[in-house]
MILO-889745 format. One line per field, with one value per residue (C-alpha): x, y, z; residue in three letters. Coordinates in Angstrom, 3 decimals. Each point is the difference from the previous one (the first is absolute). Layout:
<fimars>
x <- [X	...]
y <- [Y	...]
z <- [Z	...]
code <- [ALA	...]
</fimars>
This chain:
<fimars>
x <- [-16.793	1.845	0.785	3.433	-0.663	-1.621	2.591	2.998	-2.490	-0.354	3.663	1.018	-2.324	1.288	3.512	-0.547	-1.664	1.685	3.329	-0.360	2.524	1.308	2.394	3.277	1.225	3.242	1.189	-1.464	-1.961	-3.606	-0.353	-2.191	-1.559	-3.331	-2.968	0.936	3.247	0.508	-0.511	3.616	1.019	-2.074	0.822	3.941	-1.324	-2.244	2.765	2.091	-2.109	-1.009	3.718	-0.057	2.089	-2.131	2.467	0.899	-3.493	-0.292	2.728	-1.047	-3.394	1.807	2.335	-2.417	-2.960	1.490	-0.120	0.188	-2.466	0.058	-0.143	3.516	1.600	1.903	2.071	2.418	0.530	3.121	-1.554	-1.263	3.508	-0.110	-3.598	0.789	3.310	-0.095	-3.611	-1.685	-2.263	-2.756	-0.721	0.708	-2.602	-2.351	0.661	-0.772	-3.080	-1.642	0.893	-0.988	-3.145	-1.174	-2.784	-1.137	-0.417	-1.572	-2.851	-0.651	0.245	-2.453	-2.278	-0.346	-1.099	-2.894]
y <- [2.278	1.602	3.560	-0.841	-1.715	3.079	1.946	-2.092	-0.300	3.528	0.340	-2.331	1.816	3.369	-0.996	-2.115	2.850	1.663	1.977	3.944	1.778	3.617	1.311	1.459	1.780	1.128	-3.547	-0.476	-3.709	-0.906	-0.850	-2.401	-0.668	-0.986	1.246	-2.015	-1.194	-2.693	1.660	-0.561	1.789	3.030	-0.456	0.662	3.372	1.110	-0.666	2.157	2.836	0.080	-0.134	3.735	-1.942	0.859	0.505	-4.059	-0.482	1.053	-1.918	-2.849	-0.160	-0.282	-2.095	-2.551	0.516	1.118	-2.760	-0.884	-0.957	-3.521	0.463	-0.263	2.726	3.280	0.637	-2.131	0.366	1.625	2.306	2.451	1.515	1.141	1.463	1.627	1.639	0.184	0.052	3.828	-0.064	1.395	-3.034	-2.522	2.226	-0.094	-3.769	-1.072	2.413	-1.556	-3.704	0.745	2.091	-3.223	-0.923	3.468	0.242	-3.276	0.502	3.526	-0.630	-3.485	2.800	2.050	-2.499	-0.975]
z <- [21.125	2.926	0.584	-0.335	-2.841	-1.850	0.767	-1.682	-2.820	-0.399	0.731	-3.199	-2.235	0.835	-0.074	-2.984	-1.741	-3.176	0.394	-0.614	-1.875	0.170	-2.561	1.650	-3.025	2.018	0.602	-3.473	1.330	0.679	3.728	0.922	3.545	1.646	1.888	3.403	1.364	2.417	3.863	0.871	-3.256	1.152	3.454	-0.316	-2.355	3.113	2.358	-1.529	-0.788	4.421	0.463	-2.303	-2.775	-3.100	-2.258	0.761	-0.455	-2.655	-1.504	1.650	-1.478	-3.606	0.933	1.326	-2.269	-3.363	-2.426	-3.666	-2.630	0.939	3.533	1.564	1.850	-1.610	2.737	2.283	3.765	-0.708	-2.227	2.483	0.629	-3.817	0.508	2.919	-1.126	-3.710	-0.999	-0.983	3.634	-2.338	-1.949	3.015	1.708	-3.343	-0.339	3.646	-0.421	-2.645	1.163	3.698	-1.337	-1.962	2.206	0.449	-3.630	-1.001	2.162	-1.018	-3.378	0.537	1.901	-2.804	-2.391	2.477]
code <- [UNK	UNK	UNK	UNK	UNK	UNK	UNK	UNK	UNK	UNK	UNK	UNK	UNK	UNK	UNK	UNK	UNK	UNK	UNK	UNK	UNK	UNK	UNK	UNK	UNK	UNK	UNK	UNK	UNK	UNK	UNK	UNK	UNK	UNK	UNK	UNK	UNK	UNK	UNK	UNK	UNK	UNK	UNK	UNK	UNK	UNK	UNK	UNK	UNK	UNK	UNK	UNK	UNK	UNK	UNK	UNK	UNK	UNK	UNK	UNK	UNK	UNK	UNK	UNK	UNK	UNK	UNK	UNK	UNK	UNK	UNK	UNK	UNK	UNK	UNK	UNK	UNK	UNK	UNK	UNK	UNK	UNK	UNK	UNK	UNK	UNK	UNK	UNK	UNK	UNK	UNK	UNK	UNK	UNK	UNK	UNK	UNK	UNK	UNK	UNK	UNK	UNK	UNK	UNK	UNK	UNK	UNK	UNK	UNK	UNK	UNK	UNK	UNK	UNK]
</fimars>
């Protein structure tokens, strides 16, 4: 197997893996999302947090990495003028936290089992 090869394997199984959930009582839904996003996903987020846009970050991250139970995506392209405008900024700030924390969380939590 070739380096490359491990990699896209780990890849699929982390991006395959099951789909967190955090309660957003305020928008009164479950949010689902997952512990790794696709580079170009995180690459727009990045982009726009050097350029000193965090609050479109922010938004960003949920609009691209929000999803249902099942999988699909909450939020549509257009939705981010509706977060950015007429969302409370403390839950789109508690949302994108615990969806962009994921990772950050997962391994502490497998850390603390070992």
């Amino acid at each position: 197997m070739t380096i490359t090869d491990k990699i896209s394997k780990h890849y699929q199984s982390s991006i395959g893996g099951e789909l967190q959930k955090v309660r957003c009582e305020e928008w009164d839904t479950d949010i689902y999302f997952r512990t790794t996003y696709p580079l170009k996903d995180e690459g727009k987020i990045l982009e726009l947090q050097t350029q000193g846009k965090t609050v479109e970050a922010l938004v960003e991250s949920i609009v691209r990495k929000a999803k249902d139970k099942d999988g699909k995506r909450l939020f549509h392209d257009a939705d981010r003028i509706k977060l950015m405008n007429e969302a409370d900024p403390q839950v789109v700030i508690k949302v994108a936290t615990a969806i962009n924390n994921a990772k950050i969380t997962a391994t502490q939590e497998s850390i603390a089992k070992e």
